[in-house]
CHARMM internal coordinates of N, CA and C (Angstrom, degrees):
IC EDIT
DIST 1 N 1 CA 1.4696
DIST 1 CA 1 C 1.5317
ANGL 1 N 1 CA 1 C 109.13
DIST 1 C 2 N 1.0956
ANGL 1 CA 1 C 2 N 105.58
DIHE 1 N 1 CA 1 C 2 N 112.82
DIST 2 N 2 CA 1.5506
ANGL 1 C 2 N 2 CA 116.99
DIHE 1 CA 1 C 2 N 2 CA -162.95
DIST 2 CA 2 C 1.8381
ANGL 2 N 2 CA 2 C 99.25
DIHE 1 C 2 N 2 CA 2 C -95.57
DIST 2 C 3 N 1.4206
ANGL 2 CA 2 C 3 N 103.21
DIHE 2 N 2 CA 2 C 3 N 162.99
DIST 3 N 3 CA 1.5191
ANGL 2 C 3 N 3 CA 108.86
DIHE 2 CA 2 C 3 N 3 CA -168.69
DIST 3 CA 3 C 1.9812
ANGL 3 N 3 CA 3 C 107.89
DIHE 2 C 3 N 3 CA 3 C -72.36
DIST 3 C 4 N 0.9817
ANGL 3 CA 3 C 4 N 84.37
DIHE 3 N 3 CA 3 C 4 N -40.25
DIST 4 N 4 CA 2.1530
ANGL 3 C 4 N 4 CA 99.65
DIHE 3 CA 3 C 4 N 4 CA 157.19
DIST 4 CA 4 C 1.2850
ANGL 4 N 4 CA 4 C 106.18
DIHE 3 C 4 N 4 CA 4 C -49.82
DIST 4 C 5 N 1.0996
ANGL 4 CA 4 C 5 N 132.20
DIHE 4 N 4 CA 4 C 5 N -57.96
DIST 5 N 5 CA 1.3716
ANGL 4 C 5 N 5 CA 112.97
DIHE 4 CA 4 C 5 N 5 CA -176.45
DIST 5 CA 5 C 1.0747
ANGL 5 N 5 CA 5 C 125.96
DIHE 4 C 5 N 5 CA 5 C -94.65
DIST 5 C 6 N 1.2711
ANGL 5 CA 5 C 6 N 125.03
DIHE 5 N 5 CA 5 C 6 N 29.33
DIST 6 N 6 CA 1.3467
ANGL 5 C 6 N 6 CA 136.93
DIHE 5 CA 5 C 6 N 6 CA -155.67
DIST 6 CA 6 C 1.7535
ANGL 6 N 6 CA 6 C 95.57
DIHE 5 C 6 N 6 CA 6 C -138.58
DIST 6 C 7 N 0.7050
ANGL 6 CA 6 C 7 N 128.58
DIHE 6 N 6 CA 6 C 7 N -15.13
DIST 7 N 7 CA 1.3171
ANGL 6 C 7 N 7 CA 138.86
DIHE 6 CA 6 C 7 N 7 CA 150.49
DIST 7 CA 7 C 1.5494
ANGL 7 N 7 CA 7 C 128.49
DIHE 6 C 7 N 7 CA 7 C -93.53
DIST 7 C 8 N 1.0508
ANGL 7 CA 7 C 8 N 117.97
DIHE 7 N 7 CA 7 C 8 N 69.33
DIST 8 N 8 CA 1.5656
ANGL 7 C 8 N 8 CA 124.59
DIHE 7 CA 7 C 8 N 8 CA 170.26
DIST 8 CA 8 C 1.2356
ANGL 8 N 8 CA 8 C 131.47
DIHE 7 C 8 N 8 CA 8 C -66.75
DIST 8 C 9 N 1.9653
ANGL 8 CA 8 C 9 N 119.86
DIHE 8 N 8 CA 8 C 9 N 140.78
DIST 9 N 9 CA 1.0172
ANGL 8 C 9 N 9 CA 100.58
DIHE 8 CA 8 C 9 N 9 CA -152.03
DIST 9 CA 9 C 1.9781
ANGL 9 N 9 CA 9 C 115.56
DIHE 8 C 9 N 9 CA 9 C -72.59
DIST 9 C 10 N 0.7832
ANGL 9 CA 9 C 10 N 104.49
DIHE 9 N 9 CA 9 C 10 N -19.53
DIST 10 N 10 CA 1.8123
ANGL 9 C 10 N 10 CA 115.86
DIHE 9 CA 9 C 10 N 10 CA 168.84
DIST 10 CA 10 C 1.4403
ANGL 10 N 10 CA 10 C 106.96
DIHE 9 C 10 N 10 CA 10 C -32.93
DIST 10 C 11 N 1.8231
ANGL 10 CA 10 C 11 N 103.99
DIHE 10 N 10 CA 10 C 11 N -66.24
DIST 11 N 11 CA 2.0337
ANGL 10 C 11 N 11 CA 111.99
DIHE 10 CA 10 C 11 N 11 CA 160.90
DIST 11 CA 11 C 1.3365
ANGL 11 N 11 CA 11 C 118.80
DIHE 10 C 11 N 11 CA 11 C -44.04
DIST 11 C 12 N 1.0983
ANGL 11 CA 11 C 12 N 115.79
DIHE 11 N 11 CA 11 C 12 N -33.96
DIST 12 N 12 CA 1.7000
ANGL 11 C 12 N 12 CA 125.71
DIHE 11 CA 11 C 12 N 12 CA -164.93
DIST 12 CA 12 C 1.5356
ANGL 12 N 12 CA 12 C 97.18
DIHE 11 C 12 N 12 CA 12 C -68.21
DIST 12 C 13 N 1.5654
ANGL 12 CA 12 C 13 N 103.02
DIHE 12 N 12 CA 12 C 13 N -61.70
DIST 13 N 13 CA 1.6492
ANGL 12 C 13 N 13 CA 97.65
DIHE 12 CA 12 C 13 N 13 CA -167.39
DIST 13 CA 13 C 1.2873
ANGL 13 N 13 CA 13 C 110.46
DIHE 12 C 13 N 13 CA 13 C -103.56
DIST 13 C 14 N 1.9132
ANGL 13 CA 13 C 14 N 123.63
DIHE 13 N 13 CA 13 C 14 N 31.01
DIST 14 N 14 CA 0.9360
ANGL 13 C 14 N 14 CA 107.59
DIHE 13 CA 13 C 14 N 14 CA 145.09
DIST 14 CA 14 C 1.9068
ANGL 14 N 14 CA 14 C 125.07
DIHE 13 C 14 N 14 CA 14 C -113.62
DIST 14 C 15 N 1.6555
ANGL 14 CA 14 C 15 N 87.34
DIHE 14 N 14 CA 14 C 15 N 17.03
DIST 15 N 15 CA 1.3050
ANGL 14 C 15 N 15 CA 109.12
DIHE 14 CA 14 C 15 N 15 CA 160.76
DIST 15 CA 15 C 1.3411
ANGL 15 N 15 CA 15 C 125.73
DIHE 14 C 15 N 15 CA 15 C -81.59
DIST 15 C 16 N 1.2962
ANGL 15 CA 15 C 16 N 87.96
DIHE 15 N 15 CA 15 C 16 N -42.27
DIST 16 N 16 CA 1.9204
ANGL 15 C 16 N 16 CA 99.26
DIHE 15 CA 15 C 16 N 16 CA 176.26
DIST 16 CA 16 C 1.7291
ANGL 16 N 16 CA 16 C 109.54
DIHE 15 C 16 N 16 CA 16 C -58.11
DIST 16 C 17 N 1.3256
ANGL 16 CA 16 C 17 N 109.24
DIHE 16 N 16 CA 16 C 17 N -29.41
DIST 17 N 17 CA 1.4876
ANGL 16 C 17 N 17 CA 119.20
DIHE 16 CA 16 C 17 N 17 CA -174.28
DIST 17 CA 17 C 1.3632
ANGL 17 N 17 CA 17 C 111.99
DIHE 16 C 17 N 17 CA 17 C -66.40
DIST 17 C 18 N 1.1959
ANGL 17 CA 17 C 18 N 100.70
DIHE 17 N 17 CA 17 C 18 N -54.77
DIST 18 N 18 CA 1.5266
ANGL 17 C 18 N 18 CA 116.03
DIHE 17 CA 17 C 18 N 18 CA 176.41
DIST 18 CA 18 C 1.7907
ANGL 18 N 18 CA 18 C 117.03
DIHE 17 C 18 N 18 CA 18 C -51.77
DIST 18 C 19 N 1.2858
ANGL 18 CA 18 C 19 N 110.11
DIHE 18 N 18 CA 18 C 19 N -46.29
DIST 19 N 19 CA 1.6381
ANGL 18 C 19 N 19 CA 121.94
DIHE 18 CA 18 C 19 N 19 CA -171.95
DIST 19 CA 19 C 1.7032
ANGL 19 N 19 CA 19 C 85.26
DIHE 18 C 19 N 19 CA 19 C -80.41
DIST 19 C 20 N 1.4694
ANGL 19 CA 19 C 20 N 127.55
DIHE 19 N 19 CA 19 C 20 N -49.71
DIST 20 N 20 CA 1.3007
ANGL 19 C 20 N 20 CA 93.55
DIHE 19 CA 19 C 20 N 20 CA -167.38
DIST 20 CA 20 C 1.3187
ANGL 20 N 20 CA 20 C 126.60
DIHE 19 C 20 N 20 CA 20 C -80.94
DIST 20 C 21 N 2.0873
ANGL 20 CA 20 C 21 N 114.25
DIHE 20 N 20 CA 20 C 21 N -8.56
DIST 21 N 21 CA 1.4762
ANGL 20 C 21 N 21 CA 96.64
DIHE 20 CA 20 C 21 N 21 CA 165.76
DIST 21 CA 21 C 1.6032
ANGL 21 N 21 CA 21 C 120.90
DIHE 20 C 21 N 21 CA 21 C -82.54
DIST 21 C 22 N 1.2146
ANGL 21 CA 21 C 22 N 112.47
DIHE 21 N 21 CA 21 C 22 N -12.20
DIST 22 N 22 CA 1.4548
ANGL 21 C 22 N 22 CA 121.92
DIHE 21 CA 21 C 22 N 22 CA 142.67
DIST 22 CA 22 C 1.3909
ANGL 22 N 22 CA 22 C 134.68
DIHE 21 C 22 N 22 CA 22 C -6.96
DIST 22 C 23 N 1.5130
ANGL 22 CA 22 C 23 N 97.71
DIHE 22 N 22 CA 22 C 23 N -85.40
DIST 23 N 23 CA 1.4144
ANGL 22 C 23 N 23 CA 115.93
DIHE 22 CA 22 C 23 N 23 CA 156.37
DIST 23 CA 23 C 1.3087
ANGL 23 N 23 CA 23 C 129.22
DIHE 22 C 23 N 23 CA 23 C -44.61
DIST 23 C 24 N 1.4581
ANGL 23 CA 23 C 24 N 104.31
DIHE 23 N 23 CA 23 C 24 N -39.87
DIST 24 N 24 CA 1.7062
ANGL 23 C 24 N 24 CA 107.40
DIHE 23 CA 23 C 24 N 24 CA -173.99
DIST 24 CA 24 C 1.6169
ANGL 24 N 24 CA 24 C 93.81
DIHE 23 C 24 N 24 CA 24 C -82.49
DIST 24 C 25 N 0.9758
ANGL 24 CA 24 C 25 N 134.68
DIHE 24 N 24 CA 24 C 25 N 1.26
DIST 25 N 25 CA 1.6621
ANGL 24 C 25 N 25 CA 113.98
DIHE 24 CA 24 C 25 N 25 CA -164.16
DIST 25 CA 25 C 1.8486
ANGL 25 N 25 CA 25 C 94.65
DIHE 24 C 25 N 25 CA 25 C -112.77
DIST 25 C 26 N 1.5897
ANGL 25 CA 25 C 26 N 116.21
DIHE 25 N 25 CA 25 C 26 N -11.51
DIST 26 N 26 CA 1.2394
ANGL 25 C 26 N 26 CA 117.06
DIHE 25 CA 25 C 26 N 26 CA 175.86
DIST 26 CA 26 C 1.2994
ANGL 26 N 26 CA 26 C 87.49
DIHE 25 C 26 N 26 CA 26 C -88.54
DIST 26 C 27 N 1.1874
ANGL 26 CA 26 C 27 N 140.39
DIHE 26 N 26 CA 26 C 27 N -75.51
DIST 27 N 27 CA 1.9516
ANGL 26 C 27 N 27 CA 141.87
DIHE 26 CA 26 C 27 N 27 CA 175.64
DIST 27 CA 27 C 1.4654
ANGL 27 N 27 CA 27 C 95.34
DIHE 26 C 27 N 27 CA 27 C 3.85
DIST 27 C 28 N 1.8197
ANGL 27 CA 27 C 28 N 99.90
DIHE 27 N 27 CA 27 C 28 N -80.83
DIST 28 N 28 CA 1.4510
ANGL 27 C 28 N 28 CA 93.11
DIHE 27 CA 27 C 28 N 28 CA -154.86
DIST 28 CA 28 C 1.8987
ANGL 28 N 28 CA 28 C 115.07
DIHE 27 C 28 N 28 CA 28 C -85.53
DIST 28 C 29 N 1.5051
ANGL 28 CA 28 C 29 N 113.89
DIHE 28 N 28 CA 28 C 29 N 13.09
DIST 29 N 29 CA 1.5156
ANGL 28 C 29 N 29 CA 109.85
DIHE 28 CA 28 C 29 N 29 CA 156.34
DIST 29 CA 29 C 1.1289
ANGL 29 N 29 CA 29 C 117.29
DIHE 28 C 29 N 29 CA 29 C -94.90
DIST 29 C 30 N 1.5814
ANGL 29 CA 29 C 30 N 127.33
DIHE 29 N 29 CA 29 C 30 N 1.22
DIST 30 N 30 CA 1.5729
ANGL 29 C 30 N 30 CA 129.63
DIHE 29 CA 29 C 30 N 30 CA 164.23
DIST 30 CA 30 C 1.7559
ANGL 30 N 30 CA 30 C 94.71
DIHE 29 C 30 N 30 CA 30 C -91.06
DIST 30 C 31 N 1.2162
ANGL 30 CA 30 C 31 N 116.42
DIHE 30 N 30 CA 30 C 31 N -63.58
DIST 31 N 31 CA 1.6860
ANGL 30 C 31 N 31 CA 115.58
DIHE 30 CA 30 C 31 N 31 CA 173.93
DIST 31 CA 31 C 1.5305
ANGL 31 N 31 CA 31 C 91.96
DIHE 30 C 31 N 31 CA 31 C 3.05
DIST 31 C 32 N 1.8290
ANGL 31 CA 31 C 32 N 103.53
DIHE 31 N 31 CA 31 C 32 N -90.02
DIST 32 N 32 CA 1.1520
ANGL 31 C 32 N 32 CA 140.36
DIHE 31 CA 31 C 32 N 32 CA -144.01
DIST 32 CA 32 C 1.3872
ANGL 32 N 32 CA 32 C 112.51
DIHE 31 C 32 N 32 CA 32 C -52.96
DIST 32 C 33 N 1.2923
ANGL 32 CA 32 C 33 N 100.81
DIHE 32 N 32 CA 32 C 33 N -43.64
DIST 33 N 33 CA 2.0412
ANGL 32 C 33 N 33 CA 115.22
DIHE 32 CA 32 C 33 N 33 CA 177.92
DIST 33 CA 33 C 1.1804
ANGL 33 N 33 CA 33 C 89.96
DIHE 32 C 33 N 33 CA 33 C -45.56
DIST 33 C 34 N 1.2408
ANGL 33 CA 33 C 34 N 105.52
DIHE 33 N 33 CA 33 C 34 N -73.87
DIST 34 N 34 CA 1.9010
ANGL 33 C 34 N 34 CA 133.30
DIHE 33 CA 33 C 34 N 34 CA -140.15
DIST 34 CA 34 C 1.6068
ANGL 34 N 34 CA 34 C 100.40
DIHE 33 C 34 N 34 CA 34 C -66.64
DIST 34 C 35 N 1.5869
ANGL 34 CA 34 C 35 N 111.59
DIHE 34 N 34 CA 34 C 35 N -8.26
DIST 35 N 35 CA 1.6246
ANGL 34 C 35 N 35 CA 114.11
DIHE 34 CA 34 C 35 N 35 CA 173.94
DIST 35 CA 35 C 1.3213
ANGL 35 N 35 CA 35 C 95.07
DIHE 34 C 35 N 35 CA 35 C -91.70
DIST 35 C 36 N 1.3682
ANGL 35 CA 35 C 36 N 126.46
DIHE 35 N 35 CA 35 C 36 N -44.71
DIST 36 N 36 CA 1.5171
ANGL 35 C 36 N 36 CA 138.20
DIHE 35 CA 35 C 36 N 36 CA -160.64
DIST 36 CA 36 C 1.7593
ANGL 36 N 36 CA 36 C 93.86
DIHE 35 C 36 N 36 CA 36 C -63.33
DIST 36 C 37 N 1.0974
ANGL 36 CA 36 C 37 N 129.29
DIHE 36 N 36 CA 36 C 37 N -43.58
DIST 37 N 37 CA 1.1792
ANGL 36 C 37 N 37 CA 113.48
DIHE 36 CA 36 C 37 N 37 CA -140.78
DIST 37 CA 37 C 1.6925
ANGL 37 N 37 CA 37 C 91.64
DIHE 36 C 37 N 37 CA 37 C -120.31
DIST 37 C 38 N 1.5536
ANGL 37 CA 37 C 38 N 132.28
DIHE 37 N 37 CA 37 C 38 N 6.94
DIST 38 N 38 CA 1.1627
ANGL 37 C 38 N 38 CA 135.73
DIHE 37 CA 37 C 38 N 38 CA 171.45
DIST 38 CA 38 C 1.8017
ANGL 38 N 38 CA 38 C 103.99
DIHE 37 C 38 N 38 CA 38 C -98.67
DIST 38 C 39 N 1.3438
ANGL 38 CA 38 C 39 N 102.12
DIHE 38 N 38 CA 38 C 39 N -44.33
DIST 39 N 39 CA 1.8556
ANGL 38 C 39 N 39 CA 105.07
DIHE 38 CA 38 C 39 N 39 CA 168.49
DIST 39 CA 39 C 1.5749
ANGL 39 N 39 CA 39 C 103.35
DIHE 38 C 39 N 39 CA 39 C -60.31
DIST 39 C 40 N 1.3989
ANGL 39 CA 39 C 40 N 145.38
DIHE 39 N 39 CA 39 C 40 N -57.15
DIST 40 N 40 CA 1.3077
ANGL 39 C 40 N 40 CA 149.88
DIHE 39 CA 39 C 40 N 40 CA -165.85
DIST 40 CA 40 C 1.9699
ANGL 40 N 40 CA 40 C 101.87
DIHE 39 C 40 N 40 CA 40 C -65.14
DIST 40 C 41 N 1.8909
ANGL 40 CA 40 C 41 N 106.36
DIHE 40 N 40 CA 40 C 41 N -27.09
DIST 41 N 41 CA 1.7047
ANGL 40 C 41 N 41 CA 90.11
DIHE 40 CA 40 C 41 N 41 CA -174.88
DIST 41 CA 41 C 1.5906
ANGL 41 N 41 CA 41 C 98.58
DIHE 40 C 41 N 41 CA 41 C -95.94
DIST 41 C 42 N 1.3449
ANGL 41 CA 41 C 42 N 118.19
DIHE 41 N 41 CA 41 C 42 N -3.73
DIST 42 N 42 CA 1.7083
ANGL 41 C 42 N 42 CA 126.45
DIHE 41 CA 41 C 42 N 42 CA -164.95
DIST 42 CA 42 C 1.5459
ANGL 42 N 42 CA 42 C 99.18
DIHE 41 C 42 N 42 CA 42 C -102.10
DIST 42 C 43 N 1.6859
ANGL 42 CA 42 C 43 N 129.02
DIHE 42 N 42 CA 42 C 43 N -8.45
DIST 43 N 43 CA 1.0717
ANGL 42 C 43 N 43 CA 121.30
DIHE 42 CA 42 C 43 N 43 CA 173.24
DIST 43 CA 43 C 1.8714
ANGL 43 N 43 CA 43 C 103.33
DIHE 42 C 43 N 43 CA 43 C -101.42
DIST 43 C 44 N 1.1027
ANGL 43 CA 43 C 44 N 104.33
DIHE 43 N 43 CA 43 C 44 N -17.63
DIST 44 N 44 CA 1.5104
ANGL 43 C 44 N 44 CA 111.29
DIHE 43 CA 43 C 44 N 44 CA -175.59
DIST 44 CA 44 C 1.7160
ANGL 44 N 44 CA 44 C 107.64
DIHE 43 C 44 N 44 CA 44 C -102.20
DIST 44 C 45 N 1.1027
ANGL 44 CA 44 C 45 N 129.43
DIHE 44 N 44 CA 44 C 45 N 11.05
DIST 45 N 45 CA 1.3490
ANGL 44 C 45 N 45 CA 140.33
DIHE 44 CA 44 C 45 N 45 CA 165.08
DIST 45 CA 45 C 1.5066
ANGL 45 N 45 CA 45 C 108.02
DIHE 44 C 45 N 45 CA 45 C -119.06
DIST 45 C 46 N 1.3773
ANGL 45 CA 45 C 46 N 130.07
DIHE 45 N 45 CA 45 C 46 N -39.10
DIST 46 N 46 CA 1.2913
ANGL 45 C 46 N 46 CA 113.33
DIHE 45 CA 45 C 46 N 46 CA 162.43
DIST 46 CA 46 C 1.5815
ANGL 46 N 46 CA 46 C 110.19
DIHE 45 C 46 N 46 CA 46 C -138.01
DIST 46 C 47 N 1.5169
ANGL 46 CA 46 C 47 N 106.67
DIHE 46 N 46 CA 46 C 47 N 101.17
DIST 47 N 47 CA 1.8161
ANGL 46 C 47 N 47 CA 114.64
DIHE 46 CA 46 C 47 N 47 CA -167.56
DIST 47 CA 47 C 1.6664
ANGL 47 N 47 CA 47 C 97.32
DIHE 46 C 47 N 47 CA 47 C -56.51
DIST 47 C 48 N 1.2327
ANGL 47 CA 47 C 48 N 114.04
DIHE 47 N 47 CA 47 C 48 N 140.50
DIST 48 N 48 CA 1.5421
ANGL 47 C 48 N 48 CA 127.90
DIHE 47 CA 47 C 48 N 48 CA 172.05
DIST 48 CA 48 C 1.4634
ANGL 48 N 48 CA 48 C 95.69
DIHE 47 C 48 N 48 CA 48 C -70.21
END
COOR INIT
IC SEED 1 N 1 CA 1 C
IC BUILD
């Protein structure tokens, strides 16, 4: 049983699923910083 066949494609793309909601959940906790900390320098460069 070779490492090729031991990876099926069913695993494959429900690996791919996994890494890409992955990805999206780092996306939107950098999103979120990078909003956090552009509203906090845009209220301290021009006070409302």
């Amino acid at each position: 049983m070779t490492f090729r066949h031991f990876i099926t494609p069913k695993k494959l793309k429900s690996a791919q699923k996994t890494i890409f909601i992955f990805q999206l959940k780092i996306i939107k906790k950098t999103v979120v910083k990078f909003f956090f900390i552009y509203n906090s320098f845009a209220s301290l460069v021009e006070p409302a």
